[in-house]
Phi, psi and omega in degrees: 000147176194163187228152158214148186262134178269122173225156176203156141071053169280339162058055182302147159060014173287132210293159182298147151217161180082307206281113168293173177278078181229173203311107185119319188295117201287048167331278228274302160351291172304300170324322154241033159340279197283357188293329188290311220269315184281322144331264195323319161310310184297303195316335195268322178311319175297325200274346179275340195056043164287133194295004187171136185255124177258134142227132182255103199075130330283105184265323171242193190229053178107191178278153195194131161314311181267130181271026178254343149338276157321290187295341170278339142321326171271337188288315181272340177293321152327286167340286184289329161332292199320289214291349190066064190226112173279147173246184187199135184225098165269139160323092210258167168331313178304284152294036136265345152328313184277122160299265197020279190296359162279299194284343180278131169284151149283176167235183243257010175251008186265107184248137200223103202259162195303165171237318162303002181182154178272136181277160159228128186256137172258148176228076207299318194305344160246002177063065150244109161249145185247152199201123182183179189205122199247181191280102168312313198233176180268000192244114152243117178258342213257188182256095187306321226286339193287012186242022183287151184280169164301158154272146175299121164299304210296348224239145152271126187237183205222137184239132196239124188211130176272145166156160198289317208073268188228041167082123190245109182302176199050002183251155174274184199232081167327193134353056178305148166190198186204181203286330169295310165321302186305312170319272206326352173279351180075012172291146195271298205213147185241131210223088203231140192236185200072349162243131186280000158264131165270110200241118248189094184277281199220162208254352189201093318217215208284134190237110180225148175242137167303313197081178182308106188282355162216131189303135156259339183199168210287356170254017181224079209257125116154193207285122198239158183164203201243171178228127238225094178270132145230149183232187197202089164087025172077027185218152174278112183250333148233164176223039187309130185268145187256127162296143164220333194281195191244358226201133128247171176241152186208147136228162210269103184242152176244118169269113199274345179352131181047355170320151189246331193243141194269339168302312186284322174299329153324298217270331182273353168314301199262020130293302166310322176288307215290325217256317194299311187315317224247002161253016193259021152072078164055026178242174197304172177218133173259145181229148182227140214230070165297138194244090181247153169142151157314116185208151164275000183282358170356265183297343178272318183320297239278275212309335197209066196280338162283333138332326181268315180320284200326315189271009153278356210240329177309303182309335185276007174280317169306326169296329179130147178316305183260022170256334179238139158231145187245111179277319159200175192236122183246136215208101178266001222267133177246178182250168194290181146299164205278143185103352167263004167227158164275003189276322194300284198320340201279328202246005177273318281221322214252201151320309187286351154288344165301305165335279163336308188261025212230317180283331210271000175255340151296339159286338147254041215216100166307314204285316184297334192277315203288340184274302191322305191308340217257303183319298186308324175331283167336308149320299183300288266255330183292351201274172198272130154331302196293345179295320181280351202307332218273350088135033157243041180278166138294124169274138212268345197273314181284085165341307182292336188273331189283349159311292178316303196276351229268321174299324184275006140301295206287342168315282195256041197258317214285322183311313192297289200330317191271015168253329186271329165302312189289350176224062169241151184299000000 
């Protein structure tokens, strides 16, 4: 019997993205996540005594100026050298990118497997083979595992592969193949990187994707680690996913339905943080707090939305200096229907029903959405990358999407407006 660990997609030294800045907000934290998080990996290959660490793919985030990136990698591979544990590495989109991973050596217990053709290692003394092939360029279209050798009867063997598989939304679609390929190599376990949720496509057989060993932004949200294989007699007799990061992301959504008070929407905030805390097991948490509902607390949201953020971020305070960070705050929140306040008649009645009813005719007038969006293109196309990176923009170029927000437009065009009416003479 022996055991091994599987990891993919540490993206080591990945740049902050999403977290505004503001007093307290936990920079410095994020920033060495994931280096905490790649610890913890090794300390757990020792601890395990595993006969091998696999990772498949994007080990780093590209190309990268500072070489301490590169030496802290090599600094923990020493490590499992010292404990005797080899590692086996393909290269993902990412680190095909990186000078680093080109000019720095590993060190000899370190296997960095071909990229032009798939390599394979045996390891007789535990009856293993690992087989596998990285990324030449950072765009690989072709199907790699099909040029994979058969498996060894004798051997338990491992297909270690960056690749979509047979396409994972939001992921590009990499070294596509598909679950019938992979079977048909006759392989015990497929070892697999790139999509960052962890995921156990199939058991026969096991095809696993680990996910993202530390979680980095609000779309890489619950417990994030490695998968702790063991076998016995060429066969999986488990596959347990390991927590390692140091760090989690949530996102927290609040249903304001019927509130009446914004002291009552406070108190059901920090009932929703406190259920988040208590799942992220006692490590820090970035939150991103969406607030929704018919509610009559609506329009005070509305009117002074820096001012709520600021009072979301005081309750998250209530947890301890280092326990909650409010990554943002998204304010979904609606007014009741008409006739359950006197404020929706107040604002059908006046002028801003003119507003109202000019959004509620744009939302249905294709041609008009089709023209805006063409505008907005244009915009997006003049504006910084980086504004989009963190990728929970709305897209502005799509008629059907600019259709979905025109209420939560028409929300807060009407809140400011009725904040400059409350304070005229």
């Amino acid at each position: 019997m022996f055991r091994f660990l599987h990891a993919a997609d540490v993206h080591l030294d990945s740049p902050l993205r999403g977290l505004e800045r503001y007093e307290g907000a936990p920079v410095e934290e994020i920033r060495g996540a994931t280096r905490k998080a790649f610890v913890n990996l090794v300390d757990l290959a020792i601890r395990e005594e595993v006969a091998f660490l696999l990772l498949a793919g994007d080990l780093y985030d590209g190309d990268w100026k500072d070489y301490n990136t590169g030496l802290f990698f090599i600094a923990q591979m020493r490590r499992l050298e010292v404990a005797g544990i080899p590692v086996f590495v393909v290269a993902g989109n990412h680190d095909a990118a990186s000078q680093i991973t080109k000019v720095l050596r590993p060190p000899a217990n370190v296997r960095m497997l071909g990229t032009k053709k798939p390599e394979t290692v045996r390891l007789e003394e535990i009856g293993a083979a690992i087989h596998g092939q990285g990324f030449a360029a950072a765009s690989v279209k072709e199907d790699l595992s099909a040029g994979y050798p058969a498996a060894d009867p004798f051997l338990f063997n491992v297909g270690l592969l960056h690749t979509s598989l047979d396409g994972r939304p939001g992921y590009a679609n990499y070294a596509p193949c598909t679950v019938d390929g992979l079977r048909a190599r006759g392989y015990q376990y497929w070892a697999l990187g790139h999509v960052h949720e962890r995921e156990e496509v199939s058991r026969d057989p096991w095809i696993v994707f680990p996910g993202v060993l530390q979680g980095r932004h609000v779309r890489e949200t619950g417990a994030k680690g490695a998968t702790l294989v063991t076998v016995e007699d060429r066969e999986v007799l488990s596959a347990e996913a390991r927590e390692l990061d140091v760090m989690r992301w949530a996102v927290c959504a609040v249903d304001l339905t019927g509130v009446a008070t914004t002291d009552q929407a406070l108190e059901i905030l920090e009932s929703a943080l406190e259920r988040e805390v208590a799942r992220a097991n006692g490590r820090p948490l970035a939150v991103r707090v969406e607030l929704g509902g018919a509610c009559a607390v609506h329009e005070e949201l509305r009117r002074d939305t820096e001012r709520w953020t600021h009072e979301v971020r005081a309750v998250a305070t209530r947890f301890g200096g280092d326990g909650v960070w409010i990554e943002r705050v998204v304010l979904r929140t609606r007014r009741p229907a008409a006739g359950e306040t006197g404020l929706d008649r107040e604002v059908r009645d006046d002028a801003l029903g003119g507003l109202a009813g000019s959004i509620r005719e744009l939302e249905g007038d294709d041609a008009r959405l089709t023209a805006l969006a063409e505008e907005l293109a244009d915009l997006r196309r003049k504006l910084p990358a980086e504004l989009f990176a963190a990728g929970d923009v709305p897209d502005f170029t799509a008629p059907a999407s600019l259709r979905e927000i025109l209420p939560e437009v028409e929300d807060l065009l009407v809140a400011r407006l009725l904040a400059v009416r409350s304070h005229e003479p």
